[in-house]
N, C-alpha and C positions, 0 to 999 in steps of 0.2 A: 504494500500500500504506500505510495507516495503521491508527492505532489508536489507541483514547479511551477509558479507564478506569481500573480498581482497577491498582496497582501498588505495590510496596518498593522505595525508592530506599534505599541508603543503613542500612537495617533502619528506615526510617520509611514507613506505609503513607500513601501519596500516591494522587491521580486527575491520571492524564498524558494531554497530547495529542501522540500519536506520527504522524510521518510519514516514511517514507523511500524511496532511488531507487539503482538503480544508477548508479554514473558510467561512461562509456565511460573519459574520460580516464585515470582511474587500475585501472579495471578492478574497483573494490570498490562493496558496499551502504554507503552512507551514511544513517543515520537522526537525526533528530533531532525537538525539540519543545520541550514547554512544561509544567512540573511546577505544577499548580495552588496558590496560596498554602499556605505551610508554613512558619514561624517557624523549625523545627527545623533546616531544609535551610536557610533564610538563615544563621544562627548557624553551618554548620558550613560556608559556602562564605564566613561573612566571617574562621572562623578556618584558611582559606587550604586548606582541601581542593577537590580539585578530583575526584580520580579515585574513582570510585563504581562500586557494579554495583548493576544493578537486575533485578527478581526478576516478573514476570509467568506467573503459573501454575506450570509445572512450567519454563519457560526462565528463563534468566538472560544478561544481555550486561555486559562493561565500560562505563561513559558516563564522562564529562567534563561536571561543570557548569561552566553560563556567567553572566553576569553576570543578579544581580535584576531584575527591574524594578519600579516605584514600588509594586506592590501586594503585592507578594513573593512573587510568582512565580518560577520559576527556571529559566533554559535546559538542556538536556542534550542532547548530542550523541553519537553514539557512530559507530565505522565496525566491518564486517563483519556476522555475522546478528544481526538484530534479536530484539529479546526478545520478542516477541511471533507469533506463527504466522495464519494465515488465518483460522484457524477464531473467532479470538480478537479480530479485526478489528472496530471500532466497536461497542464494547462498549456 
């Protein structure tokens, strides 16, 4: 199950690369990815926010960013359903 396009991280409009899986271990969907470069999202993940929700259509989930990387890019992880539905799969 993944998913690749328009989204609102944060009330900033971003293009995410989503993918996610059930775990048996713990019994929950874990989803995560890669928020394509945004200046906006480094600035407010290096002024120590971490907890977000992001906004895909008419769903919306809690995420967790994670750390930059050198292009400024941004991780986001999230657990339970994902924001994104089937239909809306590789956008």
């Amino acid at each position: 199950m993944s998913y690749h396009g328009a989204a609102i991280v944060a009330g900033t409009e971003v293009r995410v690369h989503l993918s996610g899986r059930f775990d048996p271990t713990d019994g929950r969907f874990h989803w995560n990815g890669r928020i394509e470069p945004e200046p906006a999202l480094v600035t407010l993940l290096r002024s120590g926010k971490r907890e977000v929700s992001i906004h895909i259509g008419e769903r919306s989930a809690d995420g967790r960013l994670g750390e930059a990387d050198p292009w400024g890019g941004v991780r986001l992880t999230g657990t339970g359903v994902p924001p994104w539905d089937e239909q809306e799969e590789d956008e």
